[in-house]
MDAnalysis code that builds the backbone (N, CA, C; Angstrom):
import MDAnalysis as mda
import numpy as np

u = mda.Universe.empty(348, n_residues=116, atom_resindex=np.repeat(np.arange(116), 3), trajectory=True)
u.add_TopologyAttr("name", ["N", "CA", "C"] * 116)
u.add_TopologyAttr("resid", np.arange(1, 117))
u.add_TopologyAttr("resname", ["UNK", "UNK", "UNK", "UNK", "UNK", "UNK", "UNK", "UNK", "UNK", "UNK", "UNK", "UNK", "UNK", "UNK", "UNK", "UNK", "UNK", "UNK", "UNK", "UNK", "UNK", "UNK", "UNK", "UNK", "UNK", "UNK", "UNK", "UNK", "UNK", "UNK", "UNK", "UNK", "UNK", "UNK", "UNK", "UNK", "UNK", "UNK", "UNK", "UNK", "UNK", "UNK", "UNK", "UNK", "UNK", "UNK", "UNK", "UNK", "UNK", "UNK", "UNK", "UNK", "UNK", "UNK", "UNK", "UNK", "UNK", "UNK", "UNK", "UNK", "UNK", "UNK", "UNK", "UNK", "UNK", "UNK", "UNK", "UNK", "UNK", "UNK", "UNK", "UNK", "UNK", "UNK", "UNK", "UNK", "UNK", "UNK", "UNK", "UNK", "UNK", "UNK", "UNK", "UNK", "UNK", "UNK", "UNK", "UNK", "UNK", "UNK", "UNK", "UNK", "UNK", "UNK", "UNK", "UNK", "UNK", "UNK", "UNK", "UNK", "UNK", "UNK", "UNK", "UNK", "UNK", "UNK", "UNK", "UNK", "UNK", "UNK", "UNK", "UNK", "UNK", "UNK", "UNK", "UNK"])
u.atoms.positions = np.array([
    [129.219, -94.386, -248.985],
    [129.057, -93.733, -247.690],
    [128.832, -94.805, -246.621],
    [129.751, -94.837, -245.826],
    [129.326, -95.732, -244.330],
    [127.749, -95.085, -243.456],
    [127.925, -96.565, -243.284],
    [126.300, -96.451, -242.267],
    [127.189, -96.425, -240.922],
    [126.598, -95.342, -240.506],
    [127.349, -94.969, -238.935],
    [125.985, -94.879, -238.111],
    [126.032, -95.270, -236.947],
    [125.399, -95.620, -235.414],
    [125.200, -94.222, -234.728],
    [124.660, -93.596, -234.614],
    [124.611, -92.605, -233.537],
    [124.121, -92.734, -232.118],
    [124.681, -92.922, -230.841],
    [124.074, -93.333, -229.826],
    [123.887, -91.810, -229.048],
    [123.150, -91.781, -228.433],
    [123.112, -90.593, -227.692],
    [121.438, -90.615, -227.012],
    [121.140, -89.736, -226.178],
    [119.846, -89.322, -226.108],
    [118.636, -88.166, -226.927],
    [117.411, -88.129, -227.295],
    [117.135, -87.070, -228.176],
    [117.581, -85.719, -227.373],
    [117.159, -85.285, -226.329],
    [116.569, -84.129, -225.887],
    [118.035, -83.463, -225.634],
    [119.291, -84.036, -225.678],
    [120.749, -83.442, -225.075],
    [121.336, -82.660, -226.635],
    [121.500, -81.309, -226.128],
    [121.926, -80.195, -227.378],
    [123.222, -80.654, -227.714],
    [124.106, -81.667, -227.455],
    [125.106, -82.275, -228.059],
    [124.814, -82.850, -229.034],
    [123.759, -83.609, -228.846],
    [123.155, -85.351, -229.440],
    [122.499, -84.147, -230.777],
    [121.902, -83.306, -230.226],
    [121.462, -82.770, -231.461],
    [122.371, -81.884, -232.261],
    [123.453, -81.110, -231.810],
    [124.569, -80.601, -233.188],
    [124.954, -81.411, -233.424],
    [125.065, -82.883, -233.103],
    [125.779, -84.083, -233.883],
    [124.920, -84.508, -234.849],
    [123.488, -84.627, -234.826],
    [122.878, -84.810, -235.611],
    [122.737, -83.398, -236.914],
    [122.651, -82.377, -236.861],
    [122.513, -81.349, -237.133],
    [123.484, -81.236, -238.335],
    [124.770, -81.627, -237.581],
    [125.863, -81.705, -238.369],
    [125.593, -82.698, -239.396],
    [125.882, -83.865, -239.392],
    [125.373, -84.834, -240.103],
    [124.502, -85.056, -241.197],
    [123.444, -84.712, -240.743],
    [122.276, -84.206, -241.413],
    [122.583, -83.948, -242.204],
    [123.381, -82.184, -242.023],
    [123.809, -81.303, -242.721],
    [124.819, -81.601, -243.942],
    [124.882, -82.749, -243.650],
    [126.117, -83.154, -244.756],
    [126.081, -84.393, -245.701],
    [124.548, -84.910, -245.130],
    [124.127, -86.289, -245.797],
    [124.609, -87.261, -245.956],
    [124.850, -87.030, -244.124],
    [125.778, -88.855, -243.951],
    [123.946, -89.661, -243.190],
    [124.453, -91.011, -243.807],
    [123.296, -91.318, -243.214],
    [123.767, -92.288, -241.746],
    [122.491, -92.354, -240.743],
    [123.060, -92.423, -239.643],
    [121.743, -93.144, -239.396],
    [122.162, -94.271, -237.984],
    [121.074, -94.678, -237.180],
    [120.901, -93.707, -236.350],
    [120.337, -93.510, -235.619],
    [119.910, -92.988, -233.759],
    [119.631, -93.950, -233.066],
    [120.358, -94.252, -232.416],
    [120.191, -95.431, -231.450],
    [120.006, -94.592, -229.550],
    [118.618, -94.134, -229.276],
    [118.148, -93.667, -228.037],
    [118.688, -94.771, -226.780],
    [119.522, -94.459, -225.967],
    [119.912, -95.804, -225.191],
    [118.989, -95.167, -224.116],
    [118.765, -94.099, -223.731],
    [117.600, -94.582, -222.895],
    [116.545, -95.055, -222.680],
    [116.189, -95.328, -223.886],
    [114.926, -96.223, -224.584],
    [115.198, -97.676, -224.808],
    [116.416, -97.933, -225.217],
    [116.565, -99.004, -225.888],
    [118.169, -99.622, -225.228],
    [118.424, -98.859, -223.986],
    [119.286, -99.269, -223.773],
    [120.988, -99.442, -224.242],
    [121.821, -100.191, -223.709],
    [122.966, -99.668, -223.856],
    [123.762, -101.472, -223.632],
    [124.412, -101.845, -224.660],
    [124.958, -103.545, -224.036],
    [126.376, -103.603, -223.944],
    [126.781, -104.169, -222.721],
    [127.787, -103.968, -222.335],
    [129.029, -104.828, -223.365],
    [128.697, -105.232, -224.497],
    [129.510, -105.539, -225.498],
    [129.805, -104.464, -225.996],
    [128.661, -103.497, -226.503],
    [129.301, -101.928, -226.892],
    [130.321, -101.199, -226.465],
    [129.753, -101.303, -224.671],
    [131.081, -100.639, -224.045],
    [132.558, -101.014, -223.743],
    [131.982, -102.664, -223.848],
    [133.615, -103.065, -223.991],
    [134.467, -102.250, -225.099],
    [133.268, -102.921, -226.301],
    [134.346, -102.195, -227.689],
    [134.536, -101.231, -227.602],
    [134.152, -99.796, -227.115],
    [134.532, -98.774, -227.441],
    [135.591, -98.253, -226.422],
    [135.381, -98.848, -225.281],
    [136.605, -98.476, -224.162],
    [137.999, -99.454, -224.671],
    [138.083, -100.403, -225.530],
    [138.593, -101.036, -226.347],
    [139.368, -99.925, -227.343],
    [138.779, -99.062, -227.889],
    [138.886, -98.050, -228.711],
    [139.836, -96.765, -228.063],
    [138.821, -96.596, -227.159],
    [139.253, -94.956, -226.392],
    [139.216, -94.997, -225.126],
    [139.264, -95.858, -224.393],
    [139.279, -96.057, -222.763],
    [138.443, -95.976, -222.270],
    [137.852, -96.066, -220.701],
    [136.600, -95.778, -220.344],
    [136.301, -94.252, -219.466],
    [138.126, -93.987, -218.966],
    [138.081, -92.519, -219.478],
    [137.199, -91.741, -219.963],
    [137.357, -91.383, -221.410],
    [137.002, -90.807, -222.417],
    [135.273, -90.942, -222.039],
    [134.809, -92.356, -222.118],
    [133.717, -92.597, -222.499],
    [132.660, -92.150, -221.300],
    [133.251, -92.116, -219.490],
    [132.322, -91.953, -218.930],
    [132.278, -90.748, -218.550],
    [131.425, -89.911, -218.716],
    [131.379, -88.471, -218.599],
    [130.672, -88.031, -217.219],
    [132.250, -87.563, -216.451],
    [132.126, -87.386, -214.777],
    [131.355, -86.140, -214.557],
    [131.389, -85.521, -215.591],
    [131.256, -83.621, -215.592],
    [129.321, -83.584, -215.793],
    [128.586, -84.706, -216.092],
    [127.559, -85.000, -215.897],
    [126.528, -84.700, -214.806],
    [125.449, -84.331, -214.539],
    [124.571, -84.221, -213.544],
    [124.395, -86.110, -212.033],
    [124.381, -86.674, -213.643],
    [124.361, -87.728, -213.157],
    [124.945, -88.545, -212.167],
    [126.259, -88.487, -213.102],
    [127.341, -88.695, -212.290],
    [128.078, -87.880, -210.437],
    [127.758, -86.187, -211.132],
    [127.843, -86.048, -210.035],
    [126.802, -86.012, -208.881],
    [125.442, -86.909, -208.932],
    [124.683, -87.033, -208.016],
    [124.738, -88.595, -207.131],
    [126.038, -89.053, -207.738],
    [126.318, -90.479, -207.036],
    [126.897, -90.564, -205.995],
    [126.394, -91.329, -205.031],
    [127.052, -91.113, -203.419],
    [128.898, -91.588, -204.068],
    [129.510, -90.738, -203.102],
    [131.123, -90.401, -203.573],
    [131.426, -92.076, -203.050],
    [130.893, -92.862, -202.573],
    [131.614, -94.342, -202.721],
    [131.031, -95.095, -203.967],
    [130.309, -94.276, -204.718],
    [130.007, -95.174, -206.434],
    [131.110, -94.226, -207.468],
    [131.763, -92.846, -206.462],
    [132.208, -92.120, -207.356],
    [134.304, -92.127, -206.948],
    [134.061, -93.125, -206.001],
    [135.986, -93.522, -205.861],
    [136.117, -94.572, -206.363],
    [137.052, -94.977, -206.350],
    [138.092, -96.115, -206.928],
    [137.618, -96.605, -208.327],
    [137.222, -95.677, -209.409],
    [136.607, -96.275, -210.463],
    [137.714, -96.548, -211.286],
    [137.530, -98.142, -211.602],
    [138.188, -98.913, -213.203],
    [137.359, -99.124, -214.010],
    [138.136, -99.653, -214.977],
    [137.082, -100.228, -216.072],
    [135.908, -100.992, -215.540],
    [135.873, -102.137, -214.932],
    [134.697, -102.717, -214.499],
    [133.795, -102.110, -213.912],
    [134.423, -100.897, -212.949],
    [133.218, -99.933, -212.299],
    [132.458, -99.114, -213.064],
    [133.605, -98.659, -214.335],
    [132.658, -97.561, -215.049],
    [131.718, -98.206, -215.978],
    [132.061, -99.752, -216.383],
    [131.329, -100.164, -217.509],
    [129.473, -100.747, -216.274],
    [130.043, -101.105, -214.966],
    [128.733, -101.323, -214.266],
    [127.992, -99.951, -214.231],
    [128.375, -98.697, -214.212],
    [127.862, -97.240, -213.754],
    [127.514, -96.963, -214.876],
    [127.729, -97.369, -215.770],
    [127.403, -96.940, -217.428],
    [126.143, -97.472, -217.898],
    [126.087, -98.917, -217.562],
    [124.823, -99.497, -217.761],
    [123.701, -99.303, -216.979],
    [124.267, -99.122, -215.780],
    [122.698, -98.624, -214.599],
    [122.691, -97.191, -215.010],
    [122.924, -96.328, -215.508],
    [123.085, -94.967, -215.739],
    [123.448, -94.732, -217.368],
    [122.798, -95.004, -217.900],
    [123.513, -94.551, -219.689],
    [123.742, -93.168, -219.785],
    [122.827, -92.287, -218.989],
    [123.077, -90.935, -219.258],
    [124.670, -90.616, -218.591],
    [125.328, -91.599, -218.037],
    [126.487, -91.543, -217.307],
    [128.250, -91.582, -218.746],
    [127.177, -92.126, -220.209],
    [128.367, -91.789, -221.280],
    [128.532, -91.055, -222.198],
    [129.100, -90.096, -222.322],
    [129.219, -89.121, -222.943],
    [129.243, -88.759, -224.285],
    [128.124, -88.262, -224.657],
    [127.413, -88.212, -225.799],
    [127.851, -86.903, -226.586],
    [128.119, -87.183, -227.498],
    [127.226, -88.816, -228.588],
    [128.142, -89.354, -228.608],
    [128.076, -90.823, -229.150],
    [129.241, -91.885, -229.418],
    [128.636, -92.068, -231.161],
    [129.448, -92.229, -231.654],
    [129.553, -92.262, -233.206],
    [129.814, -93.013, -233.913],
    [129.726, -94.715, -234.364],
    [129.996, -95.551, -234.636],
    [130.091, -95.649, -235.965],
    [130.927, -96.582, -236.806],
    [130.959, -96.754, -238.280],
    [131.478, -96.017, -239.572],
    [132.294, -94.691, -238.664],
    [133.194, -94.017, -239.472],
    [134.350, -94.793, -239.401],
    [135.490, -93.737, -239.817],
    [137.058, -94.431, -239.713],
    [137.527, -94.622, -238.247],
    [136.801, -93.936, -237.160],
    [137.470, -94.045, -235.917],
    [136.011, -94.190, -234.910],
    [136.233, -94.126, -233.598],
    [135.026, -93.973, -233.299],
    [135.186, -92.554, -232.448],
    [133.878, -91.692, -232.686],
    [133.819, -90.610, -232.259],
    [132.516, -90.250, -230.818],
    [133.702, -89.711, -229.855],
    [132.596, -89.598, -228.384],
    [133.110, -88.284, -228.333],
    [131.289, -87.403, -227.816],
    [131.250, -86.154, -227.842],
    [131.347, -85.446, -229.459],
    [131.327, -84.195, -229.551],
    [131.030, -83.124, -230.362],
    [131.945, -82.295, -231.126],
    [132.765, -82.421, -231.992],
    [133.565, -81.015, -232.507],
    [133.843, -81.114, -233.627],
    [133.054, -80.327, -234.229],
    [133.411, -80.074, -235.457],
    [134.454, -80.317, -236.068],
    [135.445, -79.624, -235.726],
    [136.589, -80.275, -236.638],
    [137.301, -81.641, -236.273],
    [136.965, -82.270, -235.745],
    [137.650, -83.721, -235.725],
    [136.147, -84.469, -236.891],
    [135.027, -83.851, -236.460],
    [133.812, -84.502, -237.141],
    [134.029, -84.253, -239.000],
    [134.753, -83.220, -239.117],
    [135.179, -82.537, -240.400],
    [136.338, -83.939, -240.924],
    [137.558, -84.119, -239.963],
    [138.526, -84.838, -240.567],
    [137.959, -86.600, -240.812],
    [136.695, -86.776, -240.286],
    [136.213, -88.465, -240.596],
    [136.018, -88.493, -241.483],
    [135.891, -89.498, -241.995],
    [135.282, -90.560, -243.317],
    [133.890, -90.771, -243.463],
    [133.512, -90.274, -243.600],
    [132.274, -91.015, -243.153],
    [131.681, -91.600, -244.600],
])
């Protein structure tokens, strides 16, 4: 069984059916709290490396949408990976490290087709 990374925050009902799930199936997993412990921008390289930064920065957020609209135009990679780190709650959780792919956000059945 792979040792897979779970990044996310505790208190977000995503972070927890991902765990739930998991759990549920006796994969074993870190929890890695990035609002506690932060978030390094080597991570985000790799995973926007993976799945873009797209994918990874989650606009549909409170967070995000409480950013004056000139932190919220012209975003590239370099902008989202700076908005990501001053804001972790700004990536969209959970991120899932150490299966066959890497997995951001929640669904069952893609969580069904991994390796873990």
């Amino acid at each position: 069984m792979a040792k897979v990374t779970l990044y996310g925050i505790p208190n977000c009902d995503t972070v927890k059916k991902a765990r739930t799930y998991l759990d549920g199936r006796g994969v074993g997993y870190h929890f890695h709290d990035y609002k506690k412990a932060g978030v390094e921008a080597a991570d985000l390289e790799r995973w926007i490396a993976q799945v873009g930064w797209e994918k990874l920065l989650n606009k549909a957020g409170t967070t995000f949408k409480k950013l004056p609209d000139a932190d919220k135009a012209d975003i590239d990679e370099k902008k989202a990976i700076a908005l990501m780190l001053a804001n972790p709650s700004m990536i969209k959780r959970p991120v899932v490290e150490g299966g066959a792919s890497l997995l951001v956000g929640f669904k069952p059945d893609i969580y069904d087709a991994e390796k873990f």
